[in-house]
C-alpha positions, 0 to 999 in steps of 0.5 A, spaced: 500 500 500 501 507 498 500 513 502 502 520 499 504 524 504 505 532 504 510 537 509 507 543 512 511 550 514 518 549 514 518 547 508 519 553 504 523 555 500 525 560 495 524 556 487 520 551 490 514 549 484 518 551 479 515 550 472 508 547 477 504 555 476 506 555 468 503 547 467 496 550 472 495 557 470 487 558 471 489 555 479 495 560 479 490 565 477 485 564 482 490 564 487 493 570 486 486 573 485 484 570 492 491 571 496 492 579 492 499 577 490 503 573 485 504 566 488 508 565 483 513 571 484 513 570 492 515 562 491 521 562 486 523 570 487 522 571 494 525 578 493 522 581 500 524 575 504 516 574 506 517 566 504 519 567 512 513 569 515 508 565 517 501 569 514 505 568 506 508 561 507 503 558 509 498 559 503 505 558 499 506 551 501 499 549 500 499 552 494 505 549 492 504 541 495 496 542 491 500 544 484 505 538 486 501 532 487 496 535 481 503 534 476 503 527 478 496 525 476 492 529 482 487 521 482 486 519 489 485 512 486 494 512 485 494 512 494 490 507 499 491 513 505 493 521 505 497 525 510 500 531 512 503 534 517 500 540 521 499 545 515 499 539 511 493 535 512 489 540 508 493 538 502 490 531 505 483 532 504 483 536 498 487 530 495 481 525 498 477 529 496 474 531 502 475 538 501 476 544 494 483 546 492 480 553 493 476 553 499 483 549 502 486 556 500 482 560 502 482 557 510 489 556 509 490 564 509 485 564 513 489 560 519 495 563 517 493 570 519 490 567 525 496 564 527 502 570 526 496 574 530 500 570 535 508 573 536 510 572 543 512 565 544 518 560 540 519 554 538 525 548 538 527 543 535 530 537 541 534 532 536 537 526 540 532 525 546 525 522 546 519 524 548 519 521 555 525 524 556 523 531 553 517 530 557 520 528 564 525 534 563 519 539 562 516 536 568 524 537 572 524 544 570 518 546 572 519 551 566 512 554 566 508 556 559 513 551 555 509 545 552 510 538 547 508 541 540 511 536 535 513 529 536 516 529 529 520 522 530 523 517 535 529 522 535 526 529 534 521 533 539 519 540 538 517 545 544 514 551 544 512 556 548 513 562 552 519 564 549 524 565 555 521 559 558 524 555 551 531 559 552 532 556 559 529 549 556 533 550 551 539 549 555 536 544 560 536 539 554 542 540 552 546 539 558 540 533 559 544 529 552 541 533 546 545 532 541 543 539 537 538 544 540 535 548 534 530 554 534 525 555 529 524 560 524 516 561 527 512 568 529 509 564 535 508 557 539 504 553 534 501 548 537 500 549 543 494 551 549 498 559 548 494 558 541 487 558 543 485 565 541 488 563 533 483 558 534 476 561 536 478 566 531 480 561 526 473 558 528 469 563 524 472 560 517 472 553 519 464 555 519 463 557 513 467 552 510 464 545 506 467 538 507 465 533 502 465 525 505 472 523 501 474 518 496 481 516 500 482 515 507 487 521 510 490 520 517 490 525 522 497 528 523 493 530 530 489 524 533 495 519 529 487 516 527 483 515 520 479 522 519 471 521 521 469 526 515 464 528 520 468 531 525 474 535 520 472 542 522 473 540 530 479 537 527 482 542 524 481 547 529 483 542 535 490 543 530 492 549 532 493 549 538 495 541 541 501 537 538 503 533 532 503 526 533 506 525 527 510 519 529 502 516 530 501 516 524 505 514 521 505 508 525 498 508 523 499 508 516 504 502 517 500 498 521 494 499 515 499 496 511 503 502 508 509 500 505 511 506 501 510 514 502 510 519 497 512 526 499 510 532 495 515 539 496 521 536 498 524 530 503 522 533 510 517 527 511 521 522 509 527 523 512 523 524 519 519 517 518 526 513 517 526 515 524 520 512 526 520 505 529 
């Protein structure tokens, strides 16, 4: 069994979708009318630098993974399962079919505004410490307001929260045997309870949205569980702001008997899974 997998944020770049606008022009022409800029200029030139922040890179990358899988024939009957990580899932559904590209588009520009409207907190990547023991060291160092936000592999935890609580961890985890201790390049602490009022705001968009019943299956970067169609808008709110299991999906995908992944947009994914056991 085959499963296509797409990255979320952290997996812009500037270049990436080169060729993919010219090959879907009517698509590129909605999204620049929808998003009020070239999303084509912004992807290959980046000439101000924004593919950095949150509220363009966001729309980019989804854009990006839709145009990408598009190329490679765009059919949910090439795959038995979807999934993607964090902002990825979005790409998730509209490849199941649960969910219109363009409508995707519009809530992900809708989420990514909502999400940079938070700035006071920080995100670190934890190579080299598990989960139990990034979560007994959290619980050791009484840091306050610093949370698990993604459990991206057997070997990489990302934390997040207030942004001197995340320094202070930061070295805690070091000292405690983290081989590399990396600050993200994030506006705020995604994925975590400090995300809440990103997620009411959200909300509002979340309701006006139409969700179809799906052709394919998608696991949940969220629950690690197949998506009931009928719950996505709670699940794509709960999102925001409660951590990425991605090495729950991905045992799930394999215990469904996934043997091959194919990731869209990059290797992000694929070189997390091979640390997944």
């Amino acid at each position: 069994m085959r499963a296509r997998i797409f990255p979320g944020q952290g997996a812009q770049r500037r270049g990436m979708g080169e060729d993919s606008f010219e090959e879907f022009p009517e698509l590129t022409a909605q999204a620049d009318e929808l998003l009020g800029y070239s999303v084509a200029e912004l992807c290959l030139e980046d000439p101000e630098g924004k593919l950095r922040q949150t509220r363009y890179a966001q729309p980019a990358i989804y854009f990006v993974n839709a145009l990408l899988h598009l190329r490679d024939g765009g059919e949910p009957a090439g795959f038995d399962y979807f999934a993607g990580h964090s902002l990825g899932e979005y790409n998730a559904l509209v490849a199941a079919g649960m969910l219109e590209l363009i409508d995707g588009l519009e809530l992900v520009r809708r989420r990514a505004e909502a999400m940079a409207g938070i700035t006071d907190g920080a995100m670190l990547a934890v190579i080299g410490l598990t989960r139990e023991q990034v979560e007994s060291l959290l619980l050791a160092e009484g840091v306050a307001a610093v949370y698990l936000a993604n459990w991206n592999s057997d070997r990489q935890i990302v934390v997040a929260g207030d942004r001197a609580g995340v320094r202070a961890f930061g070295k805690a985890a070091a000292k405690s045997g983290a081989t590399k201790v990396t600050p993200l390049h994030v506006s705020g602490p995604f994925h975590t309870p400090l995300m809440n009022p990103a997620r009411l705001r959200f909300d509002d968009a979340l309701a006006e949205c139409v969700f179809k019943p799906g052709d394919v299956p998608v696991v949940s970067s969220t629950t690690g569980e197949i998506v009931d169609p009928t719950h996505v808008r709670d699940l794509l709110s709960t999102q925001i702001s409660t951590p990425v299991q991605w090495v729950r999906t991905v045992r799930t995908l394999r215990e469904l008997g996934v043997t091959g992944f194919s990731e869209v947009n990059g290797t992000t994914l694929t070189k997390l899974d091979s640390e997944i056991r």
